[in-house]
N, C-alpha and C positions, 0 to 999 in steps of 0.2 A: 856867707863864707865863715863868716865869727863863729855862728851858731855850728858848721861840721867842726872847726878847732878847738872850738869848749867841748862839744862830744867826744874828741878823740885824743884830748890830750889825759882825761880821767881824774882823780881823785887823786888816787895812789900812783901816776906812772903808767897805768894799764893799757894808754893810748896803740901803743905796738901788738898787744897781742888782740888789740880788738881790730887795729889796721889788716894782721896777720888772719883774723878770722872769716871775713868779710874777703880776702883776697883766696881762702881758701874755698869759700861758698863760690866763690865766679868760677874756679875751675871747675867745683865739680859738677855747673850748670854746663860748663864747656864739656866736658864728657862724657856728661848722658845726653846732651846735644846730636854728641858728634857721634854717639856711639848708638843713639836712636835713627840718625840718619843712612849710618851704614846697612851696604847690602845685606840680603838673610843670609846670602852664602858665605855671609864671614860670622858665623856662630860665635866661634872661638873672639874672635877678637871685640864681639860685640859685647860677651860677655866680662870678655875683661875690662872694657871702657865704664861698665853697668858699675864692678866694684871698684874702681876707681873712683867713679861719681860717688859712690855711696861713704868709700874712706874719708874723701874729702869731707863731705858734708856733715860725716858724723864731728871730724874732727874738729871743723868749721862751730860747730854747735859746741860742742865743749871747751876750746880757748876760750870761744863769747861768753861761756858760762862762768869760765874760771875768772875773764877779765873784769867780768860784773862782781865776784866775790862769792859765788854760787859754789856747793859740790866739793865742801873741805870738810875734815874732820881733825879732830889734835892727835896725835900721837901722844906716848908717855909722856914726851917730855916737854908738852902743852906749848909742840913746834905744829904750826898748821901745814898740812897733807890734802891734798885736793884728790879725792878720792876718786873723780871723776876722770881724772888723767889715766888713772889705773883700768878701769872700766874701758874706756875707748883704747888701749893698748891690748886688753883682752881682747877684744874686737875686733879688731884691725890687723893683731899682728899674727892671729891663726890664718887669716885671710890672704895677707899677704905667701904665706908659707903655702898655703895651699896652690894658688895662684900659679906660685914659681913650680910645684909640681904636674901642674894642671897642661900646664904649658908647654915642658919636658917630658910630658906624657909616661910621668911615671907612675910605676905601680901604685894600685889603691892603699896596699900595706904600708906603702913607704911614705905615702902623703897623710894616709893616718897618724904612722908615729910619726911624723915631725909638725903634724896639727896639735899634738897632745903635749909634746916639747915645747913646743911655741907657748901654747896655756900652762905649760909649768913654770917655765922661763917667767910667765907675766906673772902668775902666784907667788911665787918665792918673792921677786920681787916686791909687792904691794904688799907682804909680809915683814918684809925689812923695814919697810918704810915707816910700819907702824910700829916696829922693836925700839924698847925704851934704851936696850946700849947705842951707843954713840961712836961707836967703829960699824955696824949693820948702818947707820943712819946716812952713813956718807956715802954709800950703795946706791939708795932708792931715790 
């Protein structure tokens, strides 16, 4: 028991988002689980459980990453930026966008522009992040 409390309490404090990461990995073993058990005739829903698992997992993968100290860069003003957050927000949040169109069976046009929105939305963003003013910095 000593030895999981000295892993999880960290160095720096990290113990919560390694807690947090490791709790995101179970779901997203519960999802492709649950989503590989389900009948063929639920396509739709199967495929949604698929990128469910996969959000999870990736995310699950990058808090562990960040909690280890992994996937940072400085910014101008030699504040560290975990670049990797930004990346899995590229990732994840086209995904999600699409998903919610996918769903709603909306038009390909319309799930495209807001796939493209969603990836500007996360640009700009991770753009800010790395701006050496100090009003952009409180943004990202």
């Amino acid at each position: 028991m000593e030895v999981i409390q000295e892993y999880f309490s960290g160095m720096e404090g990290n113990g919560a988002l390694r807690i947090g990461s490791f709790t995101l990995l179970f779901f997203s073993s519960v999802f492709f689980i649950t989503s590989y058990l389900l009948d063929d005739r639920k396509k739709r829903t199967k495929s949604i459980g698929y990128s469910y698992a996969y959000m999870c997992a990736a995310t699950s993968i990058v808090e562990f990453t960040m909690s280890m100290g992994f996937g940072y860069l400085f910014n101008g003003n030699h504040r560290k930026q975990f670049i990797l957050r930004y990346i899995n927000w590229g990732l994840n949040q086209p995904l999600v966008v699409w998903e919610a169109g996918f769903l709603s069976q909306a038009p390909f046009s319309s799930q495209f522009f807001a796939v493209i929105t969603a990836l500007l939305t996360v640009l700009s963003t991770s753009l800010a992040a790395f701006c050496t003013s100090k009003i952009w910095e409180f943004w990202a």
